[in-house]
VEXDO-194360 format. One record per residue (C-alpha): x, y, z; residue in three letters; residue number from 1. Coordinates in Angstrom, 3 decimals, padded with zeros to 6 digits. Layout:
X	Y	Z	ALA	NUM;
...
***
This chain:
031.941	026.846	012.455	UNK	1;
034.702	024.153	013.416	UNK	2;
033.813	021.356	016.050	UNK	3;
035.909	023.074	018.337	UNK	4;
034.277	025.879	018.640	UNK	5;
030.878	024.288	018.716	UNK	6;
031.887	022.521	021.554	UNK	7;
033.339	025.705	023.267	UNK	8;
030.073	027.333	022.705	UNK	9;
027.031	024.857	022.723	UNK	10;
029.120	022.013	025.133	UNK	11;
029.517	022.121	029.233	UNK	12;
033.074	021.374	028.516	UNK	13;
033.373	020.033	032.239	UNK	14;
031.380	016.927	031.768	UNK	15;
033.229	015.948	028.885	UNK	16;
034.707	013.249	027.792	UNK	17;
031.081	011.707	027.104	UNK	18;
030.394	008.241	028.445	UNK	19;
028.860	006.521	025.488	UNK	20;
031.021	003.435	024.207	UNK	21;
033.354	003.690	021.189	UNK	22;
031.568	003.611	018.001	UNK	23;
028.210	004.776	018.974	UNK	24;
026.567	007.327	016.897	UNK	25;
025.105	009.497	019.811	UNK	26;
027.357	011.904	019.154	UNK	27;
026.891	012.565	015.711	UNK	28;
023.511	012.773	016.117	UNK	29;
023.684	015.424	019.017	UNK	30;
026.383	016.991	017.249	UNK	31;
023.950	017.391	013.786	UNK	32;
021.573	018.910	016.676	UNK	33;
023.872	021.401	017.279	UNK	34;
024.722	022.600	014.028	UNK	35;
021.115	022.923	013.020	UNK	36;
021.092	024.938	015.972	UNK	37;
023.522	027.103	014.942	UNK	38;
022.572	027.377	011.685	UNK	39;
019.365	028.967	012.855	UNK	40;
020.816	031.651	014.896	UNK	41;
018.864	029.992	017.963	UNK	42;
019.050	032.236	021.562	UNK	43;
020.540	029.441	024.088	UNK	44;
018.402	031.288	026.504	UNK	45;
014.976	030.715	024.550	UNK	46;
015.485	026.902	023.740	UNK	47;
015.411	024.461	026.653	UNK	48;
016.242	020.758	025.935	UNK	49;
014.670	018.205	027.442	UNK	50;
014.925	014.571	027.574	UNK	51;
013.943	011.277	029.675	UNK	52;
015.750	008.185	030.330	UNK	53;
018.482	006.069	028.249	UNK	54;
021.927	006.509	026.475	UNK	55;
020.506	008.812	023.963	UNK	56;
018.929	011.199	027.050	UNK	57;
022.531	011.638	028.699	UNK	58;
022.909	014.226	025.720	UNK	59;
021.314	017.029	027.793	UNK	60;
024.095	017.099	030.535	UNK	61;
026.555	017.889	027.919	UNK	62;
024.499	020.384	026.096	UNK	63;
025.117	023.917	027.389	UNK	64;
021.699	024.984	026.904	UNK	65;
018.092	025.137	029.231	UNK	66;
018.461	021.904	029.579	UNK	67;
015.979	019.245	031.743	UNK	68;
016.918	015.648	032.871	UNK	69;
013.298	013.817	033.299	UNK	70;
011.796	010.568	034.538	UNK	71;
011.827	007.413	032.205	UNK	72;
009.254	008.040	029.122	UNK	73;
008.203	011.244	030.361	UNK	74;
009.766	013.640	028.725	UNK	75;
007.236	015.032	026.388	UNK	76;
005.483	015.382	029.672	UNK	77;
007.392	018.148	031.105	UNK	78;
008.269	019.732	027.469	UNK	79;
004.151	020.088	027.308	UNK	80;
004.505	021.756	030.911	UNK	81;
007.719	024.095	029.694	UNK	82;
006.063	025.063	026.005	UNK	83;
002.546	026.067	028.205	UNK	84;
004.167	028.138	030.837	UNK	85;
006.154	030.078	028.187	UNK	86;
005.566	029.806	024.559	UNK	87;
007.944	031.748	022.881	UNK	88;
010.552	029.139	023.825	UNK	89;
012.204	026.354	021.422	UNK	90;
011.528	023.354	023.072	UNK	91;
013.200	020.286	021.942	UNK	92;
012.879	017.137	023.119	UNK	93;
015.575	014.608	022.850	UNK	94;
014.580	010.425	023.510	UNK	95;
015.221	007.323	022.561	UNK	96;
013.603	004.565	020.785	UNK	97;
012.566	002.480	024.050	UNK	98;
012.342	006.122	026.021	UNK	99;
009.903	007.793	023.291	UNK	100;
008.109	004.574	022.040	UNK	101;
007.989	002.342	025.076	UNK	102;
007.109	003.811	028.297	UNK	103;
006.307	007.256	026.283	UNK	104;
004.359	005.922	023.739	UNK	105;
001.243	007.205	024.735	UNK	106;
002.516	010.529	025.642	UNK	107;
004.097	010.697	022.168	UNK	108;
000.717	009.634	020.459	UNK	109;
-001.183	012.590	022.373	UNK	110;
001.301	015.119	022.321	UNK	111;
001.514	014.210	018.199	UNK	112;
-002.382	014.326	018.270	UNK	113;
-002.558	017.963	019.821	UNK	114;
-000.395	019.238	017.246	UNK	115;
001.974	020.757	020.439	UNK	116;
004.755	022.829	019.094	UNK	117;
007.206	020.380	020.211	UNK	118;
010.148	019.166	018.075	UNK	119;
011.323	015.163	018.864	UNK	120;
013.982	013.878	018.256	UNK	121;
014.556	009.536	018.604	UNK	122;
018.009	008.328	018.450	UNK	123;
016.499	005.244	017.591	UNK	124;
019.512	002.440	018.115	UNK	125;
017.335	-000.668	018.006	UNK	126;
018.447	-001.501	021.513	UNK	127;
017.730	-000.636	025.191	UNK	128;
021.712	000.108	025.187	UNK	129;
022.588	001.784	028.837	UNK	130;
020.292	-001.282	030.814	UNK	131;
022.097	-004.046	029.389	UNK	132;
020.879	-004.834	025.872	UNK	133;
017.215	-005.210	025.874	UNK	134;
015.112	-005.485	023.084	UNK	135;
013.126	-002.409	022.695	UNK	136;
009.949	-001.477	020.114	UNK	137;
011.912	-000.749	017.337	UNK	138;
014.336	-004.159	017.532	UNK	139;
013.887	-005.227	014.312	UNK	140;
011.887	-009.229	014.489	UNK	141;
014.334	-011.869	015.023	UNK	142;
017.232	-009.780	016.340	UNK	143;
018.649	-010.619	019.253	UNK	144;
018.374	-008.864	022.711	UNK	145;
019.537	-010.196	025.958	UNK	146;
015.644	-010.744	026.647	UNK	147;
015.212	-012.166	023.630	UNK	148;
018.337	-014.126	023.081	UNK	149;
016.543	-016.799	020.803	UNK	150;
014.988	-013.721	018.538	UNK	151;
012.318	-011.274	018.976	UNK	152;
008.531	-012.489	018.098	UNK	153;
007.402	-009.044	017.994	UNK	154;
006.727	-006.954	014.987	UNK	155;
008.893	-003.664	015.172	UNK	156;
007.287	-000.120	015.438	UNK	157;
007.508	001.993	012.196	UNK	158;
008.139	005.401	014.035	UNK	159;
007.528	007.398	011.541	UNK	160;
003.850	005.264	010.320	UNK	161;
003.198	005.604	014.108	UNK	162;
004.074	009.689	014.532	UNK	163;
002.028	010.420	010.992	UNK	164;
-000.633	008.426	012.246	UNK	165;
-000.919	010.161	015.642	UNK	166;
-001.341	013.577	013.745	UNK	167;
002.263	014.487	013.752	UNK	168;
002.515	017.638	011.836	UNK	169;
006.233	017.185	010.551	UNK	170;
007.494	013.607	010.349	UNK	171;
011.064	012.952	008.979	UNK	172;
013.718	009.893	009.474	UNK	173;
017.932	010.427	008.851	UNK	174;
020.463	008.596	009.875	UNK	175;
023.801	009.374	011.070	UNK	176;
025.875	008.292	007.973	UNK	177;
023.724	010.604	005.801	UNK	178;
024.394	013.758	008.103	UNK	179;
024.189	016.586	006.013	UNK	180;
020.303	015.819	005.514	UNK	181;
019.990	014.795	008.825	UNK	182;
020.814	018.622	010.150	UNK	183;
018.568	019.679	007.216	UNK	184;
015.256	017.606	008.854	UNK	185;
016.615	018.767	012.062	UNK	186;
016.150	022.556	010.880	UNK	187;
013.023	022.000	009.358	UNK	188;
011.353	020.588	012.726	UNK	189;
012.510	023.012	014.895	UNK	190;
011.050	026.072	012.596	UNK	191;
007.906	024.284	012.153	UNK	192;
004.650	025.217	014.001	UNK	193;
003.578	022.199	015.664	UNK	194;
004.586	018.904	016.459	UNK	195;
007.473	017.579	014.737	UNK	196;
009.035	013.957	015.139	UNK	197;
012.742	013.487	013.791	UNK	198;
013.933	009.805	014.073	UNK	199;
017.417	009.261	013.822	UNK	200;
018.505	005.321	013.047	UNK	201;
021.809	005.470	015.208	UNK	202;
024.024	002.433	015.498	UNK	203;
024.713	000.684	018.816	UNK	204;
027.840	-001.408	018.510	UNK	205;
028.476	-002.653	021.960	UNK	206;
024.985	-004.142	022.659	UNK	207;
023.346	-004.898	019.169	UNK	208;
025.797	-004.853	017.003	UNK	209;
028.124	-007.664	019.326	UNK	210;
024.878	-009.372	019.437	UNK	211;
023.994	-009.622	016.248	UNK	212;
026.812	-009.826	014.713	UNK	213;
026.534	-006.822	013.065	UNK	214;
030.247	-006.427	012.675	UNK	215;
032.611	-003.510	013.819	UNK	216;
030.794	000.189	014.180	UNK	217;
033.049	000.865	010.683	UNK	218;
030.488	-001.983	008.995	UNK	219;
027.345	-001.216	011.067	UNK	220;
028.061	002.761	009.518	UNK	221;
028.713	001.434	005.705	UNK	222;
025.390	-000.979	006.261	UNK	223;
023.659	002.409	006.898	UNK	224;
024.652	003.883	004.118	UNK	225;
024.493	000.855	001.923	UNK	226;
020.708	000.239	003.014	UNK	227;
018.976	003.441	003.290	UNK	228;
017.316	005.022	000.318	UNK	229;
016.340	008.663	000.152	UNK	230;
012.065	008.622	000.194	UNK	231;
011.796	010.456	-003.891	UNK	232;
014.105	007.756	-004.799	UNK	233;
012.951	004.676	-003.492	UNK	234;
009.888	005.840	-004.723	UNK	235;
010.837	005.602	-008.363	UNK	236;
012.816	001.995	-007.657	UNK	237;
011.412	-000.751	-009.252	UNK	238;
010.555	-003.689	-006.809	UNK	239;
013.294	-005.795	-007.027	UNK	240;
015.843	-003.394	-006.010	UNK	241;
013.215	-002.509	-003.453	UNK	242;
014.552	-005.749	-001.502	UNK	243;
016.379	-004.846	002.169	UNK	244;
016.135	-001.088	001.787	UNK	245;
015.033	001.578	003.634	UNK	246;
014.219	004.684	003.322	UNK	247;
015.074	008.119	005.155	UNK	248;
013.681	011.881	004.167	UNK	249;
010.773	014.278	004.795	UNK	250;
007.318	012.526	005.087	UNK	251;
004.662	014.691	006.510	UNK	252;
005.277	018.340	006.247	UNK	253;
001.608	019.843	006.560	UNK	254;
-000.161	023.277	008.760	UNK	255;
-002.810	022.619	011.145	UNK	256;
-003.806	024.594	014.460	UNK	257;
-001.093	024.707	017.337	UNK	258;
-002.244	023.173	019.953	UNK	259;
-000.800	026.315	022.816	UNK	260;
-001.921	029.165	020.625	UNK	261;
-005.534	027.816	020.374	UNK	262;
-005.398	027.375	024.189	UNK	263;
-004.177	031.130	024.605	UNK	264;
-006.551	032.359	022.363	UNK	265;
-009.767	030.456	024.524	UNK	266;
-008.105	032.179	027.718	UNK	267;
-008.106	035.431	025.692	UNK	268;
-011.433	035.616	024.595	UNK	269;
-012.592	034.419	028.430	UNK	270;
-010.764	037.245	029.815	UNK	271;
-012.353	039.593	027.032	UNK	272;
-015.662	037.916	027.775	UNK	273;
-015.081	039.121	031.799	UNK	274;
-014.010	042.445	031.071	UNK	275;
-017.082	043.421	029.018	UNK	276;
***
């Protein structure tokens, strides 16, 4: 399908144009969203989007969709709230790095550790972008923030470490230069049963790319695909090439117990209990 019709039939064309800065990947990244969304046939009236706070959460008033505009960090709050009160919908939650990891962090921890049949998505920029800059958990150490204009003495989250560590079900990283497997992880966590995490490394040029000299969004876009490694590859690198990569792909792809169907099924057998 071309982007114009995408946007004529996944986009509230009203609200458009969109408000983030020139350069930023937000839009690719909500764009690979919807594509993986058509590309599974989705009903917009069965999947409700939610997200929180931040330049990555304005996404859901241009989405055309069941779509929910939450408090700061708790997003994966109310998506717990929407996926209990009706089941059969797709619930995906969009955040970003400071809105899922921050503030959120410990509801993405539990909602990871009861296996909810959630799918997350982090447009993880590096940057609290729409407050002014800020560093966030993910600013890599020594970057530059305007709280931490001398250089950030914090280690950075790992994301995905932290999501397959919480007992995240499906874990995969993309970024938006590489967006053809970027809609592919995107598919795979929304048809998977449980919780699935989906970081996206996005680019911010106006906050930490002007502070860090990262160059124009052209270069911050060619450092993303000069520095990120597909997982199988990297794998077979030896270590010296190893040096100032990254790597993107599927990491945890695994079947445990869903977390709303085991919950059913105790109501279930109560109610079976009363009625003998």
């Amino acid at each position: 399908m071309r982007s114009s019709q995408l946007v004529e039939k996944y986009f509230r064309t009203k609200n458009l144009p969109h408000i983030w800065c020139p350069g930023c990947s937000l839009g690719i990244a909500t764009r690979s969203l919807v594509v993986a969304i058509d590309e599974l046939g989705l009903d917009k009236n069965k999947t409700v989007i939610v997200s929180g706070i931040g330049c990555s959460s304005r996404a859901v008033g241009y989405l055309d969709f069941n779509t929910i505009h939450t408090t700061h960090g708790r997003a994966l709050a109310f998506a717990t709230g929407v996926k209990l009160a009706n089941p059969e919908l797709h619930v995906i939650v969009i955040s970003g790095d400071g809105d899922a990891s921050a503030i959120g962090g410990n509801h993405l921890i539990h909602a990871a550790r009861r296996n909810i049949d959630l799918t997350l998505l982090i447009f993880n920029n590096n940057i609290y972008g729409m407050t002014g800059g800020q560093f966030s958990p993910t600013t890599p150490h020594a970057a530059l923030g305007t709280t931490a204009p001398f250089g950030v003495v914090e280690q950075p989250f790992d994301l995905v470490k932290l999501a397959e560590g919480a007992g995240a079900t499906y874990v995969a990283r993309g970024t938006a230069f590489h967006v053809n497997p970027l809609v592919k992880y995107y598919k795979n966590a929304i048809e998977h049963k449980g919780f699935s995490m989906v970081e996206t490394i996005c680019i911010c040029p106006t906050y930490y790319g002007r502070q860090n000299k990262s160059g124009t969004a052209v270069q911050m876009m060619h450092w993303l695909k000069d520095s990120f490694v597909l997982n199988t590859a990297y794998d077979k690198m030896p270590e010296e090439k190893r040096q100032g990569k990254h790597v993107y792909g599927e990491f945890v792809k695994k079947d445990l117990p869903e977390y709303v169907e085991e919950y059913v099924g105790i109501i279930e057998r109560l109610k079976g209990e009363e009625d003998a």
